[in-house]
VEXTIMAR-843942 format. One record per residue: residue number from 1; residue in one letter; x, y, z of N, C-alpha, C in turn. Coordinates in steps of 0.001 Angstrom, whole numbers, always signed. Atoms other than C-alpha are relative to their C-alpha. Layout:
<nodes>
- pos / code / nx / ny / nz / cax / cay / caz / cx / cy / cz
- NUM / A / X / Y / Z / X / Y / Z / X / Y / Z
...
</nodes>
This chain:
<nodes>
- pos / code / nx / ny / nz / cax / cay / caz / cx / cy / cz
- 1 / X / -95 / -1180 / +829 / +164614 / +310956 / -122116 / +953 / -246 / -1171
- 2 / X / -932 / -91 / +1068 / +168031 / +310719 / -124099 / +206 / -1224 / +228
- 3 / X / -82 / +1714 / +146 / +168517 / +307113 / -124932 / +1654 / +142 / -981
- 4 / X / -1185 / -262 / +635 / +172563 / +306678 / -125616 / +848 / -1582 / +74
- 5 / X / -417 / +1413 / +181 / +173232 / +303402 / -126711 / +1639 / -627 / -362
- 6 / X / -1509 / +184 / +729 / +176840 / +303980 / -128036 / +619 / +644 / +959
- 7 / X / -1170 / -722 / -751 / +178102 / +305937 / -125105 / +552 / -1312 / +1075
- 8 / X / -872 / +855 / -777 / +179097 / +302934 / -123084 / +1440 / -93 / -762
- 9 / X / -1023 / +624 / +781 / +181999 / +302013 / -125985 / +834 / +1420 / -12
- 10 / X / -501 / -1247 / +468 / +182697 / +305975 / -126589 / +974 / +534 / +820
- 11 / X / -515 / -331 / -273 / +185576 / +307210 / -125394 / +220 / +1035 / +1195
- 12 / X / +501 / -651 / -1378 / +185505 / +309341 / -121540 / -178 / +1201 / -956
- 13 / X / +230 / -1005 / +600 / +186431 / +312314 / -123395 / -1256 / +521 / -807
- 14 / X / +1238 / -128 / +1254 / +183728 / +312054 / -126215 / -1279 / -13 / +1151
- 15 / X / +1393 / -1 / -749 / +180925 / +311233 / -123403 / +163 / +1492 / +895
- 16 / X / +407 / -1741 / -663 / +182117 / +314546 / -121656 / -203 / +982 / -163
- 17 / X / +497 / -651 / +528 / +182171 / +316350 / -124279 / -1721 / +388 / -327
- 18 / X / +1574 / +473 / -146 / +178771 / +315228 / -124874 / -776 / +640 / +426
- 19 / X / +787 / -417 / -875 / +176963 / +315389 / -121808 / +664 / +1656 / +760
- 20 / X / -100 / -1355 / -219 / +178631 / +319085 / -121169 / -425 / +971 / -762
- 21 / X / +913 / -718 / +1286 / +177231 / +320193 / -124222 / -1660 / +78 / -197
- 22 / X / +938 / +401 / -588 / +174067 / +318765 / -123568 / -502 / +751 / +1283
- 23 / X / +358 / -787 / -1468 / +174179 / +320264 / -119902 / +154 / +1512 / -350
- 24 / X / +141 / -1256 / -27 / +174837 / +323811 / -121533 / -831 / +177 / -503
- 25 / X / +1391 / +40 / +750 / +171770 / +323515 / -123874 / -992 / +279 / +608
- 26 / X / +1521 / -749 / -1192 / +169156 / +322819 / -121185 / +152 / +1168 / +847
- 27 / X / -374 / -824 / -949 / +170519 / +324953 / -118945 / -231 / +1825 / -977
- 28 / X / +579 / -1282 / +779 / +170122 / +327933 / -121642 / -1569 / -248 / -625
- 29 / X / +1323 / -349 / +460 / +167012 / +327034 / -122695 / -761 / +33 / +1233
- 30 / X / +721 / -496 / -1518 / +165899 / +326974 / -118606 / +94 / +1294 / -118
- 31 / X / -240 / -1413 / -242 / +167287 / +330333 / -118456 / -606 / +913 / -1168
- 32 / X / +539 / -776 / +1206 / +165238 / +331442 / -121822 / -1012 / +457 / +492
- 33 / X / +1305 / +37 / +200 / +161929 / +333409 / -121232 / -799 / -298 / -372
- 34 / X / +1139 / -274 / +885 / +160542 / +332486 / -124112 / -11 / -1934 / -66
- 35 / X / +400 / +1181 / +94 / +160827 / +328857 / -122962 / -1414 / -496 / +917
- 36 / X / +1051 / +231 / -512 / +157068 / +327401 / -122330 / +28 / -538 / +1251
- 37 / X / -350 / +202 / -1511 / +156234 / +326849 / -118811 / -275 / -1273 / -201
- 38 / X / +211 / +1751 / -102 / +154779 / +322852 / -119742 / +1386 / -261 / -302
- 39 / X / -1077 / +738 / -238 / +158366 / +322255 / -120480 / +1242 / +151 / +961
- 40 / X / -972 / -486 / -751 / +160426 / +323493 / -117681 / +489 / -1539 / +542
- 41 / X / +96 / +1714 / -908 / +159421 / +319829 / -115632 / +1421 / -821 / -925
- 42 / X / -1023 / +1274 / +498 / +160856 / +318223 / -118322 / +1574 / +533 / -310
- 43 / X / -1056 / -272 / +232 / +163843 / +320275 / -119058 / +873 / -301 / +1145
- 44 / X / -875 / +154 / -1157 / +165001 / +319890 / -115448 / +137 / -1284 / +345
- 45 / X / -482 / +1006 / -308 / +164410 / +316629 / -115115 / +1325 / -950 / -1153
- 46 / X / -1102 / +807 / +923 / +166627 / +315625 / -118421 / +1678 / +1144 / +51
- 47 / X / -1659 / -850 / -333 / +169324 / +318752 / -117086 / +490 / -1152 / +1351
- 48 / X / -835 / +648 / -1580 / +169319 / +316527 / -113630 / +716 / -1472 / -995
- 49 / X / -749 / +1358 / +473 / +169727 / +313328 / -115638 / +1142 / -291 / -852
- 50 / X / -1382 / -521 / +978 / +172635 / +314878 / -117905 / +817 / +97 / +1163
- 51 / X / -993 / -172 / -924 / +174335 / +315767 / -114825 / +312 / -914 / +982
- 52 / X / -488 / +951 / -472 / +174270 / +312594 / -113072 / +658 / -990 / -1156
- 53 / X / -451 / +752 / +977 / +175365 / +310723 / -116376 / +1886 / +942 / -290
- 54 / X / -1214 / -643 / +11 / +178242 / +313410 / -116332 / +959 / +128 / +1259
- 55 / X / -1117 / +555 / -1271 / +179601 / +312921 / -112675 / +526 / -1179 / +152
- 56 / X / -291 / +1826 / +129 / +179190 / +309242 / -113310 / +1546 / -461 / -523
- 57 / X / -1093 / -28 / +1056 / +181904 / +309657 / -116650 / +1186 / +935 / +775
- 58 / X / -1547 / -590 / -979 / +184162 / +312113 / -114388 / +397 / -546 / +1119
- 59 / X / -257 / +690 / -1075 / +184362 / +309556 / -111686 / +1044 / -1343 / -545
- 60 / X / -702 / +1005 / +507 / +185724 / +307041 / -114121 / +1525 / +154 / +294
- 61 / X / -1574 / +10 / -43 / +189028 / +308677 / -113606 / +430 / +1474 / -1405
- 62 / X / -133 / -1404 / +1273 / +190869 / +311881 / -116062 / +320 / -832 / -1202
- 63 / X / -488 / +427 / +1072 / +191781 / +311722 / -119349 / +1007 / -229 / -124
- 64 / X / -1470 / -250 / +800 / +194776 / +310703 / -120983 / +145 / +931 / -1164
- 65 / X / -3 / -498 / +1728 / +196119 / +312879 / -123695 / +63 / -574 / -818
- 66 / X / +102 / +1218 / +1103 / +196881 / +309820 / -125693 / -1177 / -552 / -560
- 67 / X / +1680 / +435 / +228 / +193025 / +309001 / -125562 / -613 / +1414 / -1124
- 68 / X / +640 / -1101 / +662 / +192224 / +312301 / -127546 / +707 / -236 / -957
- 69 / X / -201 / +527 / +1287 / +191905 / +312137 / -131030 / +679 / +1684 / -940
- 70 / X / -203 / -1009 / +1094 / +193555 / +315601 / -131995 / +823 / -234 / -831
- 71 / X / -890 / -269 / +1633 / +196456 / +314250 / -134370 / -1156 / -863 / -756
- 72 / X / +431 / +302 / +1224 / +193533 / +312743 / -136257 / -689 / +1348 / -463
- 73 / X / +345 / -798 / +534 / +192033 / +316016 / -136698 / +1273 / +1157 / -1012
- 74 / X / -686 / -879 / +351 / +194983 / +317786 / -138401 / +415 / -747 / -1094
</nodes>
């Protein structure tokens, strides 16, 4: 489904951000009415495969705060 060629190098944080963002997406468009029934299959199978790619990255271990990039945002 999602082909993520740069998340091996990407930072834990950045891949959890990611795939949690990702996992709230499908997960609202499952819960949409007005989402077609031919794509439910596939929505669940790329919500299951977001959520094993996201226990995977929270198994690595927590973050450091030093690993987060907020003094470059300011």
């Amino acid at each position: 489904m999602f082909s993520q060629p740069g998340m091996s190098g990407e930072p834990c944080w950045r891949q959890r951000m990611e795939l949690q963002s990702r996992k709230e997406v499908l997960e609202g468009w499952l819960s949409s009415p007005s989402t077609p029934s031919q794509l439910v299959e596939v929505l669940q199978e790329m919500l299951a495969t977001t959520e094993r790619q996201l226990r995977a990255v929270r198994s690595q271990g927590p973050d450091s705060p030093s690993s987060s990039p907020r003094s470059e945002a300011e």
